[in-house]
SEVO-645218 format. One record per residue (C-alpha): x negated, y, z; residue number from 1. Coordinates in nm, 3 decimals. Layout:
// residues N
        px        py        pz    nr
         X         Y         Z   NUM
...
// end
This chain:
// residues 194
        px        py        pz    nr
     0.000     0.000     0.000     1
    -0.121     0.345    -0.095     2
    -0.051     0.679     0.091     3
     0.018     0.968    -0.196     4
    -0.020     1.294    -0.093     5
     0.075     1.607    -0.324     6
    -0.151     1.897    -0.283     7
    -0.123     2.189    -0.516     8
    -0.425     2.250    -0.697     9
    -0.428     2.507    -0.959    10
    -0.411     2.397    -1.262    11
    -0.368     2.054    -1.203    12
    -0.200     1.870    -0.862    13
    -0.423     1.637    -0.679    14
    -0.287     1.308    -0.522    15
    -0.484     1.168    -0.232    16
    -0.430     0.807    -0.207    17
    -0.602     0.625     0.103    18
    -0.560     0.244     0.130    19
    -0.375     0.060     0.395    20
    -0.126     0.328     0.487    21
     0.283     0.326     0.353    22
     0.377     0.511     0.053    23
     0.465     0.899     0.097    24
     0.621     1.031    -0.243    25
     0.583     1.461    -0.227    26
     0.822     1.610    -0.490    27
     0.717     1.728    -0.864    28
     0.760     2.027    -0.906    29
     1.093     2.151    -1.031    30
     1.054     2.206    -1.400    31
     1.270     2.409    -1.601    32
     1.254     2.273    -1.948    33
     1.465     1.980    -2.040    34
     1.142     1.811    -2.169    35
     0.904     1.753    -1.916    36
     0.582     1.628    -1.905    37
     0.355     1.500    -1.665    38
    -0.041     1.440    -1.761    39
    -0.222     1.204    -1.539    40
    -0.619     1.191    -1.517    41
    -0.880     1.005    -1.274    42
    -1.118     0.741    -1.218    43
    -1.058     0.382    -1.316    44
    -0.851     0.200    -1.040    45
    -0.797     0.517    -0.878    46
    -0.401     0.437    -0.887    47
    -0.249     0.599    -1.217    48
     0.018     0.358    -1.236    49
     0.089     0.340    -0.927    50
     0.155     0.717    -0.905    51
     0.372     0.641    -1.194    52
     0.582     0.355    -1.130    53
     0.641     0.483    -0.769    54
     0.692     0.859    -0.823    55
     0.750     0.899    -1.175    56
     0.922     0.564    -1.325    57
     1.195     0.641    -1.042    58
     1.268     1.003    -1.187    59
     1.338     0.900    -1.496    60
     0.959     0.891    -1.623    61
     0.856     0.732    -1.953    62
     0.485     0.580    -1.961    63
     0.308     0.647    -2.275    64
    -0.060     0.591    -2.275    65
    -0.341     0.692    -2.524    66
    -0.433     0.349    -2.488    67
    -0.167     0.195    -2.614    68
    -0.318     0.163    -2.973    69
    -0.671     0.103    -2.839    70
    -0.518    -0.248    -2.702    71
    -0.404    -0.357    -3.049    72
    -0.728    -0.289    -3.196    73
    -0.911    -0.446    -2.890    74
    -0.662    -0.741    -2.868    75
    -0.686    -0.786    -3.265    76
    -1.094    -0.777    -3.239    77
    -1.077    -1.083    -2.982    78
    -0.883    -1.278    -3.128    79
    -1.016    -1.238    -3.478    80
    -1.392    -1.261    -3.417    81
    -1.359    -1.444    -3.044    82
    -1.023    -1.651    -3.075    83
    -0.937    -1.515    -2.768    84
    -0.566    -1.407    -2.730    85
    -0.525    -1.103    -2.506    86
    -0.186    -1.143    -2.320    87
     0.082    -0.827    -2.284    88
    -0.069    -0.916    -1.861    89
    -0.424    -0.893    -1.927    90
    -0.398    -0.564    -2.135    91
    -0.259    -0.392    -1.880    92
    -0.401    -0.561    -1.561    93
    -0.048    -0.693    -1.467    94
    -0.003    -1.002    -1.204    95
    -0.306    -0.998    -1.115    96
    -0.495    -1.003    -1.381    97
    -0.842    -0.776    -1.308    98
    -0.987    -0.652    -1.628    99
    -1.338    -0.582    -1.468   100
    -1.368    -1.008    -1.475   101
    -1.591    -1.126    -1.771   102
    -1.405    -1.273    -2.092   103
    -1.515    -1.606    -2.207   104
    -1.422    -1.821    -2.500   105
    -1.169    -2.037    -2.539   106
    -1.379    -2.345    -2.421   107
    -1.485    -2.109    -2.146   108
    -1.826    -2.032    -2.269   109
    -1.950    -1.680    -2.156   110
    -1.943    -1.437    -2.498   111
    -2.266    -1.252    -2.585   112
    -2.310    -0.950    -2.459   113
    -2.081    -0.653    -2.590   114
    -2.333    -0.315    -2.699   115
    -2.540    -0.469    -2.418   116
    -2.298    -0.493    -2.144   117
    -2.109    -0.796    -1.998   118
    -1.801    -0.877    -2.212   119
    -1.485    -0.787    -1.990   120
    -1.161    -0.654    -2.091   121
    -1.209    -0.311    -1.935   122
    -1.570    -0.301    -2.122   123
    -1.352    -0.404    -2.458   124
    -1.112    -0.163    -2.419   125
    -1.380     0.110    -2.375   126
    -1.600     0.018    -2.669   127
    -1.372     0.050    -2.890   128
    -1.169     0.357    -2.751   129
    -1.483     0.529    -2.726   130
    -1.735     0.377    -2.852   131
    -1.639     0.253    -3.166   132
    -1.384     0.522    -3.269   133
    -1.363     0.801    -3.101   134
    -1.705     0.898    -3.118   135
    -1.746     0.787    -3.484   136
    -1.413     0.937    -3.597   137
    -1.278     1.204    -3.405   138
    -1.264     1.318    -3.041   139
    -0.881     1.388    -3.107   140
    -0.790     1.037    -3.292   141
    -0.629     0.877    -2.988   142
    -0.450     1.249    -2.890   143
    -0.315     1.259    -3.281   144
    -0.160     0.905    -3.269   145
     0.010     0.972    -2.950   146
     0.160     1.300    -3.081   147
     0.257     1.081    -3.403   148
     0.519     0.938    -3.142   149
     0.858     0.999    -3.168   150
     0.836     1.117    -2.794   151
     1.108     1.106    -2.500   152
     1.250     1.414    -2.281   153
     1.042     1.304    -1.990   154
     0.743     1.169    -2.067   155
     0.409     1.043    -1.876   156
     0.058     1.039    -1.996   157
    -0.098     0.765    -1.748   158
    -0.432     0.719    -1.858   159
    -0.597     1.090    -1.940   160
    -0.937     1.076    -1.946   161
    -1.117     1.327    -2.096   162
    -1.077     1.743    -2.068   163
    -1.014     1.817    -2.380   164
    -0.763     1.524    -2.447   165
    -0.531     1.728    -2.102   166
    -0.580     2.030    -2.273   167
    -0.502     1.963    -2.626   168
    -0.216     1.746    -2.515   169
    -0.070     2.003    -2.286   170
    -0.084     2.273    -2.531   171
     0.071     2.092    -2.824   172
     0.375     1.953    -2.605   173
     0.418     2.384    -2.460   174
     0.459     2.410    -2.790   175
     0.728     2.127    -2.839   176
     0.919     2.328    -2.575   177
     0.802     2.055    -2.289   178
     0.703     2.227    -1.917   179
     0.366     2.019    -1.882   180
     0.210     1.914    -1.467   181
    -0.119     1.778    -1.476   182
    -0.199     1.522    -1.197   183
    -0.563     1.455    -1.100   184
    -0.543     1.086    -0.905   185
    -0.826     1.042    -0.631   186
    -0.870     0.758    -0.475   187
    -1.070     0.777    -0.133   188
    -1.362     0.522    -0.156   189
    -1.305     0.436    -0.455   190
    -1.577     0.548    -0.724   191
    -1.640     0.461    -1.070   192
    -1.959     0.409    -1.304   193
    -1.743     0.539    -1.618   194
// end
């Protein structure tokens, strides 16, 4: 269990989630706009979801995440040149499935080594968000596909990772009419080598 605290933080709200302690939801702020947005950035693990399905989800919150066409790639790249097939679960880390836990092959040999790193699903996922395309094709290519969505009144960002993807996000959905909040998850204790 996860304690969320809402502090405002100009221009972004920080969450403060400490382990072991019962969930506290603060309020969003009231938003005037029909369409409303909410951005949400930090570390890996630091509890994005969470913060959605538990204060957002409730509210009428739909998750939409820059990753979601990253997975296809990543999940078509494992199973074409690995035969590994990349379940809905393991995608998105559901029932209990930890992405940070090396991939092996389907006869449970360990993979070589992906751009020098172990081969996990987490590492996958990064390589080729990153790695692979967006610093070979553009630093906006994952922001442009998700604005290529036909894109609900109430709508959550979950996995915002980089500045310029909040900003140019924010400003193109202001301009959609949407009021936009930008949450910054921490985590205490919790740190991150990405």
């Amino acid at each position: 269990r996860l304690l969320m605290l809402l502090v405002l933080h100009f221009p972004a709200l920080n969450i403060s989630l400490t382990p072991g302690s019962d969930i506290l939801l603060g309020s969003i702020p009231a938003m005037a706009t029909p369409n409303r947005a909410v951005l949400i950035t930090g570390l890996k693990r630091s509890g994005k979801d969470t913060v959605f399905d538990e204060a957002l989800a409730p509210r009428g919150f739909r998750k939409i995440a820059l990753a979601d066409p990253v997975k296809k790639v990543a999940a078509a790249f494992a199973r074409d040149v690995y035969g590994i097939e990349l379940t809905h679960d393991m995608l998105n880390g559901l029932n209990g499935y930890d992405r940070e836990e090396e991939l092996r092959g389907e006869d449970g040999t360990r993979l070589p080594l992906l751009a020098g790193k172990t081969f996990t699903l987490r590492w996958l996922l990064q390589w080729v968000g990153t790695n692979l395309i967006r610093d070979n094709v553009s630093r906006e290519v994952w922001i442009d596909a998700l604005l290529r969505k036909d894109l609900p009144p109430r709508l959550c960002v979950t996995d915002v990772r980089y500045p310029n993807e909040a900003t140019e996000i924010k400003v193109n959905l202001e301009e959609r009419g949407y009021e936009v909040t930008v949450l910054r998850v921490i985590r205490h204790g919790a740190a991150s080598s990405d």
